[in-house]
MMTF fields as JSON, N, C-alpha, C and O atoms, coordinates in Angstrom:
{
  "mmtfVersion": "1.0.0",
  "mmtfProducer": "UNKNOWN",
  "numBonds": 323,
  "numAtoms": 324,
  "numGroups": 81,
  "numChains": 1,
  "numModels": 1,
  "chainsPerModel": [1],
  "groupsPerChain": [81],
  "chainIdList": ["A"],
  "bondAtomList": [4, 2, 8, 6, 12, 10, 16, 14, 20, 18, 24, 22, 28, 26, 32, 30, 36, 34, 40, 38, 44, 42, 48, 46, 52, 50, 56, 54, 60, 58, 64, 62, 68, 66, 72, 70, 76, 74, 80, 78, 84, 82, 88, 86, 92, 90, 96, 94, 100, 98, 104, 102, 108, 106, 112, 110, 116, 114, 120, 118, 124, 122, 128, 126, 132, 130, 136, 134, 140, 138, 144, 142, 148, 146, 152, 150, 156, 154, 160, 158, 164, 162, 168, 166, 172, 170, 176, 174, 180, 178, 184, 182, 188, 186, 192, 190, 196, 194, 200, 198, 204, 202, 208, 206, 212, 210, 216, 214, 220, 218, 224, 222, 228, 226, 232, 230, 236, 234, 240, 238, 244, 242, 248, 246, 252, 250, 256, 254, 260, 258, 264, 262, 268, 266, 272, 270, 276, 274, 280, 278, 284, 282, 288, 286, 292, 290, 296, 294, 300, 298, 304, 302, 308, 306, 312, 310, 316, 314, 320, 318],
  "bondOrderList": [1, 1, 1, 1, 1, 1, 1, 1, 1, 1, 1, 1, 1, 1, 1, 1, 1, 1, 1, 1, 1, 1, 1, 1, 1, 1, 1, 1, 1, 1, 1, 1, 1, 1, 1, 1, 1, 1, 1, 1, 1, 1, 1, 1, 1, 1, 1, 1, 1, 1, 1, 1, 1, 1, 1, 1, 1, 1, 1, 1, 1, 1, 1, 1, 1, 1, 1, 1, 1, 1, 1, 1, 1, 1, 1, 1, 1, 1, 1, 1],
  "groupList": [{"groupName": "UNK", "atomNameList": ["N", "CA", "C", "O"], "elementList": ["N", "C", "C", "O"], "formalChargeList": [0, 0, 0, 0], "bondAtomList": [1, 0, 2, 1, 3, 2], "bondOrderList": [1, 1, 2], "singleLetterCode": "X", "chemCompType": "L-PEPTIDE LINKING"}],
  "groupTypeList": [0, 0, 0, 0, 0, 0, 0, 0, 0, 0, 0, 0, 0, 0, 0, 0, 0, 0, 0, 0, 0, 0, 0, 0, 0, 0, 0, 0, 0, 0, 0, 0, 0, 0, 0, 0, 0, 0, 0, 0, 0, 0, 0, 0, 0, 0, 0, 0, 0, 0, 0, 0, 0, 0, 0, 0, 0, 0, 0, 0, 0, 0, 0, 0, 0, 0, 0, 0, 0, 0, 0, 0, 0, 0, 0, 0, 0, 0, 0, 0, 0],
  "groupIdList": [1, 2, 3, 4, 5, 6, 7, 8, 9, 10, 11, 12, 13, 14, 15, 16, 17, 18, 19, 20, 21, 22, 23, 24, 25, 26, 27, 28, 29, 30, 31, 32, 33, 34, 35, 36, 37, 38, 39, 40, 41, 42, 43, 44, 45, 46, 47, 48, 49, 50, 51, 52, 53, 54, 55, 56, 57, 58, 59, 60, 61, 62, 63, 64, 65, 66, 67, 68, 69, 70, 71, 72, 73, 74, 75, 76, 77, 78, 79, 80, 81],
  "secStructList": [7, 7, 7, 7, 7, 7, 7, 7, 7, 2, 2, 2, 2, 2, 2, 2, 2, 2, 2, 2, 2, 2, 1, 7, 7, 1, 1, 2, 2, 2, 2, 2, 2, 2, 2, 2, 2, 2, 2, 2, 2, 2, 2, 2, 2, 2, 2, 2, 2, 2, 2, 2, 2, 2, 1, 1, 1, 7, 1, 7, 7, 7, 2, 2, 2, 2, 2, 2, 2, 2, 2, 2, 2, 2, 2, 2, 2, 2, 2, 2, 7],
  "xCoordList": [266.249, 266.266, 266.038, 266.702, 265.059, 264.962, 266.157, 266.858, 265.959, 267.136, 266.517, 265.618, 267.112, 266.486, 267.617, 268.142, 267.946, 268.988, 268.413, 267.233, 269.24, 269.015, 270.228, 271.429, 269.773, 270.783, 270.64, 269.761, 272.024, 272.514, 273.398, 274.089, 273.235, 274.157, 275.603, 275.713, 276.951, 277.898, 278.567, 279.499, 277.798, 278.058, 277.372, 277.957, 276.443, 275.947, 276.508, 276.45, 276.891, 277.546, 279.028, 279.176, 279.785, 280.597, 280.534, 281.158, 279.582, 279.182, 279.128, 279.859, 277.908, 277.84, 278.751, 278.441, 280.367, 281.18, 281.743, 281.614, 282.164, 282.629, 282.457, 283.28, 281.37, 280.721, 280.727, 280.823, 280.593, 280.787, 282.388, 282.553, 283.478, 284.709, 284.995, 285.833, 284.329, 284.455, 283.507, 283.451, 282.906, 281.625, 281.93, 281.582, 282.622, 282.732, 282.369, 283.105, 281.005, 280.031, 280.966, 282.143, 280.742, 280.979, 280.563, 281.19, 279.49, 278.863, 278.062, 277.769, 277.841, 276.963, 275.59, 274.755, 275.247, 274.049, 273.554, 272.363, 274.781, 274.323, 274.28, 273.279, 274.967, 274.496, 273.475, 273.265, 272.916, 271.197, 270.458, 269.286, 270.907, 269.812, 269.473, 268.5, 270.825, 270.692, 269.824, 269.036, 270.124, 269.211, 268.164, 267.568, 267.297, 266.452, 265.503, 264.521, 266.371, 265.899, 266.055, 265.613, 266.475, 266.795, 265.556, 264.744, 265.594, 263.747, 262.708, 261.896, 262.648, 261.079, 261.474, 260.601, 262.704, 262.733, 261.852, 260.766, 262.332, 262.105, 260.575, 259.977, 260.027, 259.019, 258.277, 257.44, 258.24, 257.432, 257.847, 256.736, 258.666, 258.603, 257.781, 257.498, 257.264, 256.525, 255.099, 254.334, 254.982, 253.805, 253.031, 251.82, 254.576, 253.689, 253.849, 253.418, 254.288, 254.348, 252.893, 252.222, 252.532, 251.529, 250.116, 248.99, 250.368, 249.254, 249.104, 248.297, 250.076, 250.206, 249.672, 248.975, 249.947, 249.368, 247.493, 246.934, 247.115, 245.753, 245.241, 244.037, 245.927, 245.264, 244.793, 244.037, 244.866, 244.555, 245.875, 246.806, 245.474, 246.82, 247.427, 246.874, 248.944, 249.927, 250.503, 250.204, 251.778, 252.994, 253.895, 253.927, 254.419, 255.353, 256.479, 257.053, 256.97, 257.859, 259.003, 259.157, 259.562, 260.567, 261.932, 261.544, 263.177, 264.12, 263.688, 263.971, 263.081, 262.877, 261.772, 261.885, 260.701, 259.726, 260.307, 260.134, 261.348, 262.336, 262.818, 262.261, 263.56, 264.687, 263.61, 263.977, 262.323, 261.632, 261.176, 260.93, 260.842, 260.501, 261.691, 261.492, 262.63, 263.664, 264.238, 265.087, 263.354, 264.236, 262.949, 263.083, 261.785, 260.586, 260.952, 260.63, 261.45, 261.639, 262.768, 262.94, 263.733, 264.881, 264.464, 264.891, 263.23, 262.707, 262.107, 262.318, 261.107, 260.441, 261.69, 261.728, 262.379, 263.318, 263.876, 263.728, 264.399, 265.05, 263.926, 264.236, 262.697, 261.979, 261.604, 261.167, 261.641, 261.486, 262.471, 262.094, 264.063, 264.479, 265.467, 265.945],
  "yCoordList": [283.264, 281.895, 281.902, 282.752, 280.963, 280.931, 279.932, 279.042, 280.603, 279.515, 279.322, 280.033, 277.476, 276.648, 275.916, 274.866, 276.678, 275.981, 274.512, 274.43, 273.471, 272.1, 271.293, 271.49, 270.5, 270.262, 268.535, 267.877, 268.458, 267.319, 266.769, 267.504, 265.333, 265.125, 264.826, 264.643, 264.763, 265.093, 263.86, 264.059, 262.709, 261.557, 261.826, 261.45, 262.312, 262.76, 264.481, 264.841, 265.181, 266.382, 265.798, 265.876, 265.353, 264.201, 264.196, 264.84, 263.272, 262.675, 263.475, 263.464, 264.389, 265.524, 266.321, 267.179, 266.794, 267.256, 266.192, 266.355, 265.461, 264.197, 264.357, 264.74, 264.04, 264.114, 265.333, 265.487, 266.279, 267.808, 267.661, 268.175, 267.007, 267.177, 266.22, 266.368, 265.046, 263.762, 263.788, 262.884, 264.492, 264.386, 266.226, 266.575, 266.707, 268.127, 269.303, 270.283, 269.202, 269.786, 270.991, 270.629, 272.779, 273.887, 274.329, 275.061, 273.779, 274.01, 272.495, 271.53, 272.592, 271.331, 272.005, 271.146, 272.999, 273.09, 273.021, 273.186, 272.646, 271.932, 270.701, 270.121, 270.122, 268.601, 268.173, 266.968, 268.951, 269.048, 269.234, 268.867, 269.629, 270.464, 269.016, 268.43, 269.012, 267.625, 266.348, 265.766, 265.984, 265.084, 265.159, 264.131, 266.694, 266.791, 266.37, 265.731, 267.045, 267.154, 265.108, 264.69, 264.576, 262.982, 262.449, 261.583, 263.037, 262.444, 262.738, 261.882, 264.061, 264.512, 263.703, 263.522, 263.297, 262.459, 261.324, 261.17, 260.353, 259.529, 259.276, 258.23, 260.347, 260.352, 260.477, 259.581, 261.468, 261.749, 260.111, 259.606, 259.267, 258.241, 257.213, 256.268, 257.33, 256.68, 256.445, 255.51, 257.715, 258.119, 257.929, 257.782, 257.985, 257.208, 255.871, 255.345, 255.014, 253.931, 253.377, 252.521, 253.839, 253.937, 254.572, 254.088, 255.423, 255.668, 254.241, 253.375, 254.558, 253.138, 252.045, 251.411, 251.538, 250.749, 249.967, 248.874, 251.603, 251.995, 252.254, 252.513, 252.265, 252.359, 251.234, 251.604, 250.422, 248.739, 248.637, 249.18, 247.203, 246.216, 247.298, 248.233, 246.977, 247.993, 247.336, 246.143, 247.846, 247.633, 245.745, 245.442, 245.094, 244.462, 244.937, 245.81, 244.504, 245.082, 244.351, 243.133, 245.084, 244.703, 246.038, 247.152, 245.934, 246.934, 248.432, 249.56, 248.155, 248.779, 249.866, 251.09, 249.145, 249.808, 250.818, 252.035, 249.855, 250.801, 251.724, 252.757, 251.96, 253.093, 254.02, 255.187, 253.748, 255.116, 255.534, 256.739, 254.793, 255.209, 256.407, 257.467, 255.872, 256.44, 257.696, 258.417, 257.831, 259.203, 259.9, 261.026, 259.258, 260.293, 260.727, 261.896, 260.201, 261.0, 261.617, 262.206, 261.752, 262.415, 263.98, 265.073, 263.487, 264.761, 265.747, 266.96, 264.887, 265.617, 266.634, 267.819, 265.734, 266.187, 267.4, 268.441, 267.522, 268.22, 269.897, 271.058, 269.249, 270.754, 270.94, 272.079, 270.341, 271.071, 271.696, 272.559, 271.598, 272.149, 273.648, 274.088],
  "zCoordList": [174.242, 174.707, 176.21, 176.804, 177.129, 178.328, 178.746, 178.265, 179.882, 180.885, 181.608, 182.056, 182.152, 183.044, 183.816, 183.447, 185.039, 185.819, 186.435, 186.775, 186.543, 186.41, 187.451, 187.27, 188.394, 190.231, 189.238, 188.682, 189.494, 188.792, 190.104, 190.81, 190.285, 191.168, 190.578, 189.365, 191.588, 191.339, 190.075, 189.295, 190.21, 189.096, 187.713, 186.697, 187.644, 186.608, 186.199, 185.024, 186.992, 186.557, 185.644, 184.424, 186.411, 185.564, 184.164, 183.321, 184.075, 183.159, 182.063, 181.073, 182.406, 180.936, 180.992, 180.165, 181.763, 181.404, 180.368, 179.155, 180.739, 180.069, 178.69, 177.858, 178.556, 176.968, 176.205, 174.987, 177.251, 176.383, 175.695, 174.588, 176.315, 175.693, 174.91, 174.02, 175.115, 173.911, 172.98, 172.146, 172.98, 172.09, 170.756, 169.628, 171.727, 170.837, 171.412, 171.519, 171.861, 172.849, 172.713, 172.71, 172.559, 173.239, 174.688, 175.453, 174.857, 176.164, 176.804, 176.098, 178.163, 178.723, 178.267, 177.981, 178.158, 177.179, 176.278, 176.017, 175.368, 173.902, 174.207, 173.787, 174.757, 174.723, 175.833, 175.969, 176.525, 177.24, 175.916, 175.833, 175.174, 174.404, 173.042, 172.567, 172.919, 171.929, 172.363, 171.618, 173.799, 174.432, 174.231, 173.91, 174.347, 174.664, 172.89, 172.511, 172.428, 170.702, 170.157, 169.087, 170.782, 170.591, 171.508, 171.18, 172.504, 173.079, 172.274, 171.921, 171.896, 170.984, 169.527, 168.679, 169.351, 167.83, 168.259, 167.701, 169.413, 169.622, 170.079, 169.824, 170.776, 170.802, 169.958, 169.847, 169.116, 167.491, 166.999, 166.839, 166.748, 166.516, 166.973, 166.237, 168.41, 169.108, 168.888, 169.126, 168.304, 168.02, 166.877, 166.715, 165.647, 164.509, 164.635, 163.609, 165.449, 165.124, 165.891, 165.316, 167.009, 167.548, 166.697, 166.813, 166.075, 164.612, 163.601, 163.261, 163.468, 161.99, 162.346, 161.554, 163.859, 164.053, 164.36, 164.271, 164.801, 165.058, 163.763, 163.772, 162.372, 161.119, 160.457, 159.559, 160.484, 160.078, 160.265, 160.86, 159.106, 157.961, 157.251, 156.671, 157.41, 156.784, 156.233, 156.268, 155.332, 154.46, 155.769, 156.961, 154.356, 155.546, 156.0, 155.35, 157.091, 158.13, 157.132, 157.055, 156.588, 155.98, 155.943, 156.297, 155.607, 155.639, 154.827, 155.23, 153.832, 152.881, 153.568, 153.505, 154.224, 155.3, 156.018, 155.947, 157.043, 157.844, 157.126, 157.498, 156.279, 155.713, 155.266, 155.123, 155.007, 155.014, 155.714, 155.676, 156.676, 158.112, 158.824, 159.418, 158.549, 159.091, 158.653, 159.177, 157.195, 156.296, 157.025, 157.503, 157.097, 157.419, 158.841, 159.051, 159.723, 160.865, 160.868, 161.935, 160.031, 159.659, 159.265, 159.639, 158.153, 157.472, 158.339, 158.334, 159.303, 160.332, 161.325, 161.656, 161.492, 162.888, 162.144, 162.785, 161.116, 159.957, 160.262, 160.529, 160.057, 159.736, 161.485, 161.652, 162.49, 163.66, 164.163, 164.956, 163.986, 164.277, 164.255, 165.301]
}
């Protein structure tokens, strides 16, 4: 695994101590690491929604839409990591 030392100011050092002990966190590098893995979700999300949209007329935007939307980026996130 590479390491990447990272200058946090003293409110934000805080912070992700904070969360490392309310959240569970063993280290402030798991929960960097989780962030980081919650951006590329979010981004890979960005992206199909930005596809789908560049494909024509789609499905209606309805819940049912969503909840598969949502297992599919579940599934994705599931096999990248």
């Amino acid at each position: 695994m590479a390491t990447m030392n990272v200058s946090l100011p003293d409110g934000l050092k805080h912070y992700v101590e904070a969360q490392v002990g309310e959240r569970g966190f063993g280290t402030s590098s798991e929960f960097i690491r989780e962030l980081i893995r919650r951006e590329q979700a979010r981004t890979r999300l960005r992206d199909l929604v930005v596809e789908g949209m560049a494909s024509g007329p789609g499905s209606d935007l309805d819940e049912q839409y969503l909840d598969g939307l949502r297992d599919r980026v579940h599934r994705a996130r599931a096999d990248h990591a």
